[in-house]
N, C-alpha and C positions, 0 to 999 in steps of 0.2 A: 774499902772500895772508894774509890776517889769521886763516884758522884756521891757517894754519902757524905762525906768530907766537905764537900760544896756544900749540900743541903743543911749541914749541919754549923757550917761557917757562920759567926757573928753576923756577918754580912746581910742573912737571912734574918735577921731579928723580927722583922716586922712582919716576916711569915711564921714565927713561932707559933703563932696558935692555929694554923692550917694544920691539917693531917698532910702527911706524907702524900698520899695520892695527888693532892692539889701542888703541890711543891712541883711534884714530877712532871704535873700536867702543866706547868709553866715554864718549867724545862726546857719541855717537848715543844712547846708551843713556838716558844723563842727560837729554837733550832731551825725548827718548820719555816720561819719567818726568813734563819740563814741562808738555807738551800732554796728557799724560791729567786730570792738574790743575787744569789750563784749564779742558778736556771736563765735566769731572765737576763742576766749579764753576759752570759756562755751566747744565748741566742742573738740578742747586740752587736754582738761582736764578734760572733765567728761564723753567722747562721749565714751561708751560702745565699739560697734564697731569699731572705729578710733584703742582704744590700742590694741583690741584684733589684728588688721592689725601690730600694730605698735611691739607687740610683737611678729608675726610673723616672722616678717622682722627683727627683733634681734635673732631669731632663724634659719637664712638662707635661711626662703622661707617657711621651711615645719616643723611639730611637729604632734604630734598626739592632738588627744583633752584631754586626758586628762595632757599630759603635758600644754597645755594650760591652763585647768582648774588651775594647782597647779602655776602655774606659772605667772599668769595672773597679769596684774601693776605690773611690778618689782619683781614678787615673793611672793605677797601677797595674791594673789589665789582671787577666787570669794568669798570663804566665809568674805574674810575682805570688799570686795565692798558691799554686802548684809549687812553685820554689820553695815559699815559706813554709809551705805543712810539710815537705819533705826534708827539709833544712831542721823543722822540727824531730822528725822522727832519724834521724841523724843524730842530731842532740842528745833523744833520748836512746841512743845508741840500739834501736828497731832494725834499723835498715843500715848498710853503708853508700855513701855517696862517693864515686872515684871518678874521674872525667869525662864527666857528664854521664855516668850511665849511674843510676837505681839497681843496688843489689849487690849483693843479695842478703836476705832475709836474714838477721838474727835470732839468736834462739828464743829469747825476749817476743824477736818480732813475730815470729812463726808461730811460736804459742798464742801470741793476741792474734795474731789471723787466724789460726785454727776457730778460738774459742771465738769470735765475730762472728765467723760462720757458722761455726754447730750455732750458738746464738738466734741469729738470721732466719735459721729451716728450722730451729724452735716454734722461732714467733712465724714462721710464713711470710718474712715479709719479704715477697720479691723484687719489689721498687726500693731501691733505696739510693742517698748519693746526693 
């Protein structure tokens, strides 16, 4: 098993004399550590709401919406975040993109929408977006 491998690496010397348990729980720990930086990066940088505040707050508090609209990421308005997520899912070959028209669905993509929704009316969440 390749995290035994790790745990058992030279590398670990200085935790030779912990029990196993403690090895694993610093592991975990450091992992934990990864994924909140991930988290926290993912919301930085892609969180819809986060920039819309964030451009707010470059704007002194207050704007109309549609200055927001044109204005939105740096200037780049909403039509280029709608281009780039769908530009994305193009990419990852989800959807097709052909003159100017979305669609349709891959089989890739169909299955992530299916499973988003059963998902969704899992969890009850009706607001989302």
């Amino acid at each position: 098993m390749l995290l035994m491998k790790v745990l058992n690496d030279p590398s670990f010397r200085d935790l030779n004399g912990l029990p196993l348990s403690a090895k694993l729980g610093e592991v975990f720990f450091y992992l934990s550590g990864c994924l909140g930086y991930i988290q926290i990066r993912a919301l930085l940088s892609r969180g819809y709401s986060l920039t819309i505040l964030i451009d707010l707050f470059e704007k002194g508090g207050q704007a109309t919406v549609a200055e927001l609209k044109s204005h939105y990421a740096g200037g780049r308005g909403l039509s280029w975040m709608l281009e780039k997520r769908i530009g994305s899912m193009a990419l990852l070959k989800m959807v097709r993109v052909e003159n100017g028209t979305v669609g349709p669905l891959s089989t890739g993509g169909l299955l992530l929408a299916r499973w988003a929704l059963a998902l969704r009316r899992l969890l009850r969440l009706e607001r989302v977006g």
